[in-house]
N, C-alpha and C positions, 0 to 999 in steps of 0.2 A: 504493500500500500504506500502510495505518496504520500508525503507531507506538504505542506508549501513551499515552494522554493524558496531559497535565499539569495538574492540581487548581492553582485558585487562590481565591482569595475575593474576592469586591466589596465594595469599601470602602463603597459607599454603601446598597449593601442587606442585604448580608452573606449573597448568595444564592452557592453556590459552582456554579461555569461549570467549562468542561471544553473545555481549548482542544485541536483537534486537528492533526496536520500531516498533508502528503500525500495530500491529499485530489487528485490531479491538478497539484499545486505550485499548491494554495489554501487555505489557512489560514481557520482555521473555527474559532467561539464555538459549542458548544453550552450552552443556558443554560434556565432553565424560561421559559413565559411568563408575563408580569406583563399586569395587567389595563389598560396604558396601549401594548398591544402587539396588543389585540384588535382593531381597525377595521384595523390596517393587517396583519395576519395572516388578514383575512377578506377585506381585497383583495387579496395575495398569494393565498388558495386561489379564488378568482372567476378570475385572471389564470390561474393552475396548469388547471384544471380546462375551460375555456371552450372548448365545441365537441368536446370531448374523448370523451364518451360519448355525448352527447346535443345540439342544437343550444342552444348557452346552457349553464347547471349550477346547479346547485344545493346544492353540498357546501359553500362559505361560511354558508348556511342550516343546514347539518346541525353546523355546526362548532358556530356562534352558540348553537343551542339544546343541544348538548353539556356546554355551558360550565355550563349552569343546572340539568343535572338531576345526580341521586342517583350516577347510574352516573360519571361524568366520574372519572377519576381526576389528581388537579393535579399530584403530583409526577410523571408521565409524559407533561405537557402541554410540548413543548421546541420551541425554536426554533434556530435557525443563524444565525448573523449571518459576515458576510464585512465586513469595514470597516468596523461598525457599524450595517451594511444589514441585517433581515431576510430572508434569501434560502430557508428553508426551514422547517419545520413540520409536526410528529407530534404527535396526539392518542390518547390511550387510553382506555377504558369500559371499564363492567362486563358483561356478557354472561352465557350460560347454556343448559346445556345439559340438555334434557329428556328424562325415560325415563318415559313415562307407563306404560309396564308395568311399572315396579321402582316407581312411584310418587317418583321421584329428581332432585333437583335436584342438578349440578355445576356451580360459578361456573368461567369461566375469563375472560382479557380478548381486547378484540380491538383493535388499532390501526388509523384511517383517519379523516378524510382525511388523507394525506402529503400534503405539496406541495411544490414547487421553483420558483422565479421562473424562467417559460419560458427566459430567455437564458443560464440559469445550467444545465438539464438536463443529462442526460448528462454529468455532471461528478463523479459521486461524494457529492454530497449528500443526497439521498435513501439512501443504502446507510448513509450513514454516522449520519444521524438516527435511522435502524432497528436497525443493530449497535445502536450505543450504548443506546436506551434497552429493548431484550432485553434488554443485560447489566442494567441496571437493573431493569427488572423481575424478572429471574429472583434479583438480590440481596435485593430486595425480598420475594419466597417465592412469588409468583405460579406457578403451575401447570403454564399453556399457554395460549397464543396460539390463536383462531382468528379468520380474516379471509376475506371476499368479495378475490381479486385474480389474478392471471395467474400461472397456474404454473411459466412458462417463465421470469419473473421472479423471484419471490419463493420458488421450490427450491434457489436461492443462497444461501437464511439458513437452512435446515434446513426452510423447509415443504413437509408433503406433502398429496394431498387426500384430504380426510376420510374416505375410504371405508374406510383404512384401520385406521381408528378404529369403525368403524360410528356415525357421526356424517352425518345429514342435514340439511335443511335447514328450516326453520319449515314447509313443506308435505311434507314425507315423502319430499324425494328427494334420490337423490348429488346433487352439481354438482362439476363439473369447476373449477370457481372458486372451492367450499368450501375453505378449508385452513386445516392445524393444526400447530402446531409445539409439543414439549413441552419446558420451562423447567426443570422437575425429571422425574428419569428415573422412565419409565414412569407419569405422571401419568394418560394417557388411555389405561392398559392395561384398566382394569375399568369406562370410562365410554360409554356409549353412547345415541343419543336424537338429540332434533333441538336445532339450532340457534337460538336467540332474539338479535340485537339489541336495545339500549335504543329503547323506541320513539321517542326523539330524531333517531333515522336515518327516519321516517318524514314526509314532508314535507305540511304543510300546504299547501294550495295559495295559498289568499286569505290566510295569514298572509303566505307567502311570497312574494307579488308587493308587498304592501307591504313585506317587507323588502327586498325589491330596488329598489324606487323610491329609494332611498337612495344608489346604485350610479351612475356614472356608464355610461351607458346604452351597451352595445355589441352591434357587427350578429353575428344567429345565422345559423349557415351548417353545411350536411351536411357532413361530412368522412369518409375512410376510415374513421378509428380510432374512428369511432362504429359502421360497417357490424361489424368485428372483437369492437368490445365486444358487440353485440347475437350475435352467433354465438357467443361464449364464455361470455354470462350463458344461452344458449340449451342448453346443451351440459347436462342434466340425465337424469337415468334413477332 
């Protein structure tokens, strides 16, 4: 269980961090990230992510080009440190939802990739990178949250799937893996339409084999939780 955090400020940069306790009796920096945090928060989400969906991954790529477009938002760009160590990482964009029949754009944000250094999972880090930067965004005046992710997981922080919202997807359908959670009440009471991602979440392919030569090279292999993810990004009507 959390406690409240405790605000301190960095002498050296005068960034303010947000120590937490109880995280599983693991004490935890959340902090923004700094641009001397990016190579090694891109092999943390390579390490996080590998074999996990897909043989290999790609969400280091999606993070990297993140970094550089319009939609990125920097003050919900946060890391975790345990000891000093990077062990965790949340990103947030701009996103948007579409009602081509009211002729209507609604901005809302979306958070992904999370990531947790594998040895470190199921520890309360990822929950805890999430709360926190909700409450942050929602201080901030943001709307609502929609995100691609498992609902059996993430109905823990208040999301539910969008159908509830009449909110589909960039092709015109529910998915059971669309979800939304609203930051100020009844944001997505009067908003309906399809879903858009920053096309940053779209992966080059020949940009991206050259950014992966970069990477120290590791073996791709089938796993279950790739068989699960394909049956629940399947899960559409």
């Amino acid at each position: 269980m959390l406690v409240p955090a405790i605000f301190k400020s960095s002498s050296c940069n005068k960034e303010q961090t947000i120590k937490l306790h109880g995280v599983k009796s693991m004490d935890l920096i959340i902090r923004p990230e700094r641009a001397d945090d990016y190579r090694v928060v891109e092999e943390l989400t390579r390490e996080a992510f590998w074999n996990l969906h897909v043989p290999g991954c790609d969400e280091h790529f999606v993070l990297h080009n993140l970094r550089k477009c319009p939609a990125f938002i920097p003050e919900l760009d946060l890391v975790a440190e345990k000891d000093g160590t990077i062990v965790g990482h949340i990103v947030y964009s701009s996103s948007m939802i579409v009602d081509n029949e009211a002729n209507a754009k609604h901005e809302v944000i979306t958070f992904g990739p999370v990531s947790v250094l594998p040895s470190l999972q199921k520890q309360g880090i990822g929950s805890a990178l999430i709360k926190h930067s909700l409450d942050k965004a929602k201080q901030m005046g943001y709307s609502a949250v929609c995100i691609y992710g498992d609902p059996r997981y993430y109905s823990r922080f208040g999301f539910r799937c969008t159908e509830k919202f009449d909110i589909k997807t960039a092709s015109g359908k529910f998915a059971v893996a669309l979800l939304a959670l609203e930051l100020q009440a009844q944001a997505l009471q009067n908003v309906r339409g399809r879903f858009y991602e920053d096309p940053a979440f779209d992966v080059n392919q020949d940009e991206f084999d050259i950014f992966e030569k970069t990477f120290v090279p590791k073996e791709k292999k089938v796993t279950d939780t790739q068989l699960e993810f394909r049956l629940l990004a399947g899960l559409t009507y």
